[in-house]
C-alpha positions as CSV (number, residue, x, y, z in Angstrom):
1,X,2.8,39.6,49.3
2,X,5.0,36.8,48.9
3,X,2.4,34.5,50.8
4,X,-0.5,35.7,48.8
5,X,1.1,34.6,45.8
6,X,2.4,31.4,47.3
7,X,-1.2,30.2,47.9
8,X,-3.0,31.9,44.7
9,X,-2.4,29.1,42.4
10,X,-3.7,26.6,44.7
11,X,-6.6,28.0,45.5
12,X,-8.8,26.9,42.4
13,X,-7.7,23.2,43.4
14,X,-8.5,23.4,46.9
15,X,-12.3,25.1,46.1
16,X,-12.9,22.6,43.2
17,X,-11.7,19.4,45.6
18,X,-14.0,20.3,48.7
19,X,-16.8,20.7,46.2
20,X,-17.2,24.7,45.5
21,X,-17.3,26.4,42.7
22,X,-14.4,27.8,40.5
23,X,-16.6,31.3,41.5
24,X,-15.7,31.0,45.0
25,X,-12.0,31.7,44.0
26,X,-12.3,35.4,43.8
27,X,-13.9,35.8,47.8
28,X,-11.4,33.3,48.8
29,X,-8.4,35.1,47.3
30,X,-10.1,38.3,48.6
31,X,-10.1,37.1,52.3
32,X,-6.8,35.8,52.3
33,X,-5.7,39.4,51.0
34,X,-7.5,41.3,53.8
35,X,-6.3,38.8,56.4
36,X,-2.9,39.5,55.4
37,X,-3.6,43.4,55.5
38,X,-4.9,43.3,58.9
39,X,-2.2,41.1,60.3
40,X,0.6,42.8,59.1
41,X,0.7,46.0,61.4
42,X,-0.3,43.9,64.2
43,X,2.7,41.6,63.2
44,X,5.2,44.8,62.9
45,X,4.3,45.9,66.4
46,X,4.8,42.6,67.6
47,X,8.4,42.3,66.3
48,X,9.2,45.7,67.3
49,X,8.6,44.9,70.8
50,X,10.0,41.5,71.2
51,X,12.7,41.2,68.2
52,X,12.5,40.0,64.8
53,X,14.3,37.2,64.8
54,X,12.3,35.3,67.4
55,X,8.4,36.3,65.9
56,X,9.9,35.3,62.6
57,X,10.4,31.9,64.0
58,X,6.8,31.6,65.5
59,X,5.9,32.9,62.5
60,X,8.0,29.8,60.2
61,X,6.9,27.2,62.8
62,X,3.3,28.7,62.7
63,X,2.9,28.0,59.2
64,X,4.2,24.5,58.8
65,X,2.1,23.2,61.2
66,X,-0.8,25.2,58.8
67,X,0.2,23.7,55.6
């Protein structure tokens, strides 16, 4: 949850800049939510198997080189 909120505020700028709407917000902020959902189990199995400490680290390294 803390990365849907991280990216909630930004998304009005980053639909407005690349030319959409400020109506595309909503599906945006949607998909991002259900990406999240479906990741998350996947993510926990993941981490069960292998450790936490080192998926959390793909995970870090994973978004910088996102953002």
């Amino acid at each position: 949850m803390i990365g849907l909120l991280m990216i909630a505020p930004l998304l009005t700028f980053y639909a407005l800049r690349l030319g959409g709407q400020a109506s595309t917000v909503g599906p945006l902020f949607s998909a991002f939510a259900v990406a999240q959902l479906l990741a998350s189990p996947i993510w926990g199995r993941v981490s069960d198997r292998y450790g936490r400490r080192p998926v959390a680290a793909r995970r870090l390294l994973g978004s910088a080189i996102a953002y």
